[in-house]
MITORDREN-127636 format. One record per residue (C-alpha): residue number from 1; residue in one letter; z, x, y. Coordinates in pm, whole numbers, always signed. Example, Ala and Ser with C-alpha at 12.3 -4.5 7.8 and 13.67 -1.06 7.14 Angstrom:
// MITORDREN-127636
[1; A; [+780; +1230; -450]]
[2; S; [+714; +1367; -106]]
END
This chain:
// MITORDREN-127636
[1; X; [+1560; +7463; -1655]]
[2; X; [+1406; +7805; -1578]]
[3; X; [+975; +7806; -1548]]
[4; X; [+833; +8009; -1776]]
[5; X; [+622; +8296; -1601]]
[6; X; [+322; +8278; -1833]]
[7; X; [+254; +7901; -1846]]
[8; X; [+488; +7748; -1581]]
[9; X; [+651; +7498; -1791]]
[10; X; [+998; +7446; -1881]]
[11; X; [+1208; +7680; -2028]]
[12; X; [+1384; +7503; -2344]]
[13; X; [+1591; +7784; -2441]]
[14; X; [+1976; +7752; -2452]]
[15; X; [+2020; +7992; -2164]]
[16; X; [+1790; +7792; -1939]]
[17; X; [+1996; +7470; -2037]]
[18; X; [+2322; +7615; -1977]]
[19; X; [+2190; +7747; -1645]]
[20; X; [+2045; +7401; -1592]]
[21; X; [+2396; +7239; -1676]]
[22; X; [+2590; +7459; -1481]]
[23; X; [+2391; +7412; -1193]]
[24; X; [+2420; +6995; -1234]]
[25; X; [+2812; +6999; -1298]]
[26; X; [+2898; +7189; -1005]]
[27; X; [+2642; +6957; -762]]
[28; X; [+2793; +6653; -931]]
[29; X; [+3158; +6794; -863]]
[30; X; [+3060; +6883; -530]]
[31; X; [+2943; +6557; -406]]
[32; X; [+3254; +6377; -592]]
[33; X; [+3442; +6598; -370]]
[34; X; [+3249; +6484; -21]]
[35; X; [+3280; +6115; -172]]
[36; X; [+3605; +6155; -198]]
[37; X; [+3660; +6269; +124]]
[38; X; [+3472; +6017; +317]]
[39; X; [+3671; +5715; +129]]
[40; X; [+4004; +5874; +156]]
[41; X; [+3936; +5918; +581]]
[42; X; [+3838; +5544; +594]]
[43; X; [+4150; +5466; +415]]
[44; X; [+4384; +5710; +627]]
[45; X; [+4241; +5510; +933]]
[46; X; [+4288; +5188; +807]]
[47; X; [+4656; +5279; +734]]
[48; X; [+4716; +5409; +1009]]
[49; X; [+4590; +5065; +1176]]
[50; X; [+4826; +4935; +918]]
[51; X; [+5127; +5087; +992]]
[52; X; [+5087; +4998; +1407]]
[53; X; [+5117; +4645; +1288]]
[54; X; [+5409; +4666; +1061]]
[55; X; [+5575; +4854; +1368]]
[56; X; [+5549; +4568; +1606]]
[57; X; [+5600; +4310; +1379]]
[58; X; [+5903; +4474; +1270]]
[59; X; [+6028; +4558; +1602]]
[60; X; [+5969; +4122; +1685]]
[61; X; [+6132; +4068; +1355]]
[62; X; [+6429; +4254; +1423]]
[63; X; [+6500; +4118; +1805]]
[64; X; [+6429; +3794; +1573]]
[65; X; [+6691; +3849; +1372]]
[66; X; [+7007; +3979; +1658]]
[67; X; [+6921; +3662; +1846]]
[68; X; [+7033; +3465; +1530]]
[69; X; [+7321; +3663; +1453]]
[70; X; [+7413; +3593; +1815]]
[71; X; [+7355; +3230; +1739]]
[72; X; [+7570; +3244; +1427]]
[73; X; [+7869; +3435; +1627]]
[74; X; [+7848; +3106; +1845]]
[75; X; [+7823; +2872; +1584]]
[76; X; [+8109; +3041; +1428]]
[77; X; [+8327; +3029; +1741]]
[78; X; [+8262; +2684; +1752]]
[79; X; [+8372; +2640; +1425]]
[80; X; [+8705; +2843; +1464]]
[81; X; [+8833; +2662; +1768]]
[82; X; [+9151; +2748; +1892]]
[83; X; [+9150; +3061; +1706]]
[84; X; [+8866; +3204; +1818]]
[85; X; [+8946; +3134; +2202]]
[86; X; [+9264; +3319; +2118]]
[87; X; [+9068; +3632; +1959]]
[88; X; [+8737; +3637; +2031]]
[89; X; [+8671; +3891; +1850]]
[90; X; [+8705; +3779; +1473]]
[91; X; [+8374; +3584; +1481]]
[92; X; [+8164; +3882; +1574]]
[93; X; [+8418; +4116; +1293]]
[94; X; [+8316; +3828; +1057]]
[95; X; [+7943; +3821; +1087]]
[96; X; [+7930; +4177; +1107]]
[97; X; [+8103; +4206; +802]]
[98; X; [+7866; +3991; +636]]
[99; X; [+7548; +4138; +787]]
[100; X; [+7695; +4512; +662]]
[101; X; [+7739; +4405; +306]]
[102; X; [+7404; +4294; +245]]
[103; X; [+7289; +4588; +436]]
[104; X; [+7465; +4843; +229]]
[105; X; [+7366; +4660; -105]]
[106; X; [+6974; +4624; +9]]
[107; X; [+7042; +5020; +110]]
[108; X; [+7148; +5080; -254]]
[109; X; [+6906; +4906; -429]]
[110; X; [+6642; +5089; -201]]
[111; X; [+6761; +5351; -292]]
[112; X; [+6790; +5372; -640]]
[113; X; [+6378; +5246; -658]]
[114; X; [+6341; +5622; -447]]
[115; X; [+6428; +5793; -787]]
[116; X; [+6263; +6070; -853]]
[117; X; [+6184; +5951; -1228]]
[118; X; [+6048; +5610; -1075]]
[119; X; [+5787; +5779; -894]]
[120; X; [+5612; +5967; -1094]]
[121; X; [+5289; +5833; -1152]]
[122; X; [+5271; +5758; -1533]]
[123; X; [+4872; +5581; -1535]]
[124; X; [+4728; +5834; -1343]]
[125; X; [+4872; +6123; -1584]]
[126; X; [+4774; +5956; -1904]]
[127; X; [+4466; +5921; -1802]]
[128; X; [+4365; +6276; -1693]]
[129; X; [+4538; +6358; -2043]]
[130; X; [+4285; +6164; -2217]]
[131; X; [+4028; +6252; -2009]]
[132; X; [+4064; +6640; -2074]]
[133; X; [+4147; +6568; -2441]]
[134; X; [+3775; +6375; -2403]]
[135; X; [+3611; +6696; -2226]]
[136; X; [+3758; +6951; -2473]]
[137; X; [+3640; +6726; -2746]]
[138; X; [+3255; +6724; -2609]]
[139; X; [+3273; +7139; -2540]]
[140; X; [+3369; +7203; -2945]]
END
């Protein structure tokens, strides 16, 4: 609110509390914005720390994994016998075939959850609906 000149008090009029309101809504938006900013830099970093991890452990997970489709070539040629010492080849065509399958079907699936219409956030938008429905409500 605005001081009056003549007795220094404050200035009740509806001009003076607009002024006053104006003044409050844009330091309240203002420091929601440097919130904001701070929380979503401490979160960027911890991601970031976040995805390092996953990269390693993905990288050990996947050496992981061709070691035991080396072991199950073996185990297949063991298996096979005489036909595999004759074409030694058809265990690793066999296991590759089977590895590529569920490949291409976890590749599919992966990428049908990418769909545009799945990612749309549909929380986030109701709630600024109702939240400006709210606002234009209160300003009537």
């Amino acid at each position: 609110m605005q001081p009056d000149e003549v007795t220094g008090k404050k200035d009740p009029s509806l001009a003076g509390l607009v002024t006053d309101f104006t003044r409050e809504l844009s330091t309240l938006v203002r420091q929601e914005g440097q919130l904001m900013k701070a929380e979503f830099s401490e979160k960027v970093s911890e991601a970031g720390a976040g995805v390092g991890s996953l990269t390693a452990g993905g990288a050990v997970l996947f050496a992981g994994f061709l070691v035991l489709l080396l072991a199950a070539v073996a185990g297949l040629n063991d298996i096979m016998g005489t036909v595999a010492v004759d074409n030694p080849w058809l265990s690793p065509l066999i296991i590759g075939s089977i590895v590529l399958i569920v490949g291409l079907v976890l590749l599919q699936k992966g990428r049908s959850n990418l769909k545009a219409k799945n990612l749309m956030p549909k929380k986030s938008g109701e709630s600024l609906r109702k939240d400006s429905e709210v606002l234009r409500e209160h300003m009537k």
